[in-house]
C-alpha positions as CSV (number, residue, x, y, z in Angstrom):
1,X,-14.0,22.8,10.3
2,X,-15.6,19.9,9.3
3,X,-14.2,16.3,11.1
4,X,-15.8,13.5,8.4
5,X,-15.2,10.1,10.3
6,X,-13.3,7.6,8.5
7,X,-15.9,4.7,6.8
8,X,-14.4,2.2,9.7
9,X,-15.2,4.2,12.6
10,X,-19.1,4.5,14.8
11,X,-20.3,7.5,15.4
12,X,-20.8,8.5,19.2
13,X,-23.9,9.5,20.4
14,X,-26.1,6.9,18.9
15,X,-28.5,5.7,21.6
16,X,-30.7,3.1,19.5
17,X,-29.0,-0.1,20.5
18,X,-30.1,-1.6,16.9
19,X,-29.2,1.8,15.1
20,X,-25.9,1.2,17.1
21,X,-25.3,-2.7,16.5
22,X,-26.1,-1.9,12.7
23,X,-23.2,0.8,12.4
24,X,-21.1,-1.0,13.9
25,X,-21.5,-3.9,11.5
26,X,-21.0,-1.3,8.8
27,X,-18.1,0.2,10.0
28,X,-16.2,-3.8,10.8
29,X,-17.7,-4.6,7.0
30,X,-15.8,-1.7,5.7
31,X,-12.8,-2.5,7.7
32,X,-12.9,-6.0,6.2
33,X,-13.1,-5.0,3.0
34,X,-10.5,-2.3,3.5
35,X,-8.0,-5.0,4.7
36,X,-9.1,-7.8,2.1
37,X,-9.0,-5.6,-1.1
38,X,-5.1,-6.4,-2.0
39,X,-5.3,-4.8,-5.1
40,X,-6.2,-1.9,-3.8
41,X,-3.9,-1.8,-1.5
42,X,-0.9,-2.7,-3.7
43,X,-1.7,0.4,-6.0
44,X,-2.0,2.8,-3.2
45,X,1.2,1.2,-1.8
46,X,2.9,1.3,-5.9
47,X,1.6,5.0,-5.8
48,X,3.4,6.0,-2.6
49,X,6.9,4.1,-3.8
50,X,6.2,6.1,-7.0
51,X,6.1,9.4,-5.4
52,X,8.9,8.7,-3.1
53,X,11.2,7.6,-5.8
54,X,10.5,10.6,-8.1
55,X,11.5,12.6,-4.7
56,X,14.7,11.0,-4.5
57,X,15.7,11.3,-7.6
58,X,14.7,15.1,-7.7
59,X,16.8,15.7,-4.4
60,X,19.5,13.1,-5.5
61,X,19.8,12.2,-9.5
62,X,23.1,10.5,-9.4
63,X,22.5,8.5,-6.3
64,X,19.1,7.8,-8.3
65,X,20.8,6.6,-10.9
66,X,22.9,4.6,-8.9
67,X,20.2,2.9,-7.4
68,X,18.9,2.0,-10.7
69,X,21.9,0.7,-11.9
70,X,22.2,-1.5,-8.3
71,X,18.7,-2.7,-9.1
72,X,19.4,-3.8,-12.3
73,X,22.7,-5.6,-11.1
74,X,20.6,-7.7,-8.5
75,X,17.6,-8.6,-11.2
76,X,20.5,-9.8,-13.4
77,X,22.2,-11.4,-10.8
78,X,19.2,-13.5,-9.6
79,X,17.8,-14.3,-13.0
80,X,21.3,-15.2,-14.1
81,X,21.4,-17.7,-11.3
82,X,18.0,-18.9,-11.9
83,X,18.8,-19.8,-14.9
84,X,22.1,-21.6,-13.9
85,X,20.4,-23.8,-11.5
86,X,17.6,-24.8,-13.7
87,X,19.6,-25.8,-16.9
88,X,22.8,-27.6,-14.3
């Protein structure tokens, strides 16, 4: 069974201290640019919604439908308003 470590963690067992100090500056730049890369993350977190809707809608189509209807109810509803208040 093979355990790879995630790019954001150090390795034990590494008794250099510069060998050490330099992976652990890898694994915080990696963290960084894990948390800084919004795109990224807002595709992974669109991907997940994706899958999770299409689930919901497998299990429950009329309730799916529902929702959509609901959603596009609200959408109206607030661009409806935005509109009102911009041309009063």
């Amino acid at each position: 069974m093979s355990s790879e470590l995630p790019r954001t963690a150090v390795p034990f067992g590494i008794a250099d201290p510069v060998e050490r100090a330099r992976a652990e500056l890898k694994a915080a730049l990696h963290a960084i640019e894990e948390k800084a890369n919004v795109p990224k993350r807002a595709a992974k977190a669109t991907e997940r919604a994706t899958v999770s809707a299409r689930q919901f809608a497998d299990r429950n189509p009329t309730g799916a439908a529902a929702a959509a209807v609901g959603v596009a109810l609200a959408v109206g509803l607030v661009v409806w308003g935005a509109v009102r208040l911009y041309t009063r």
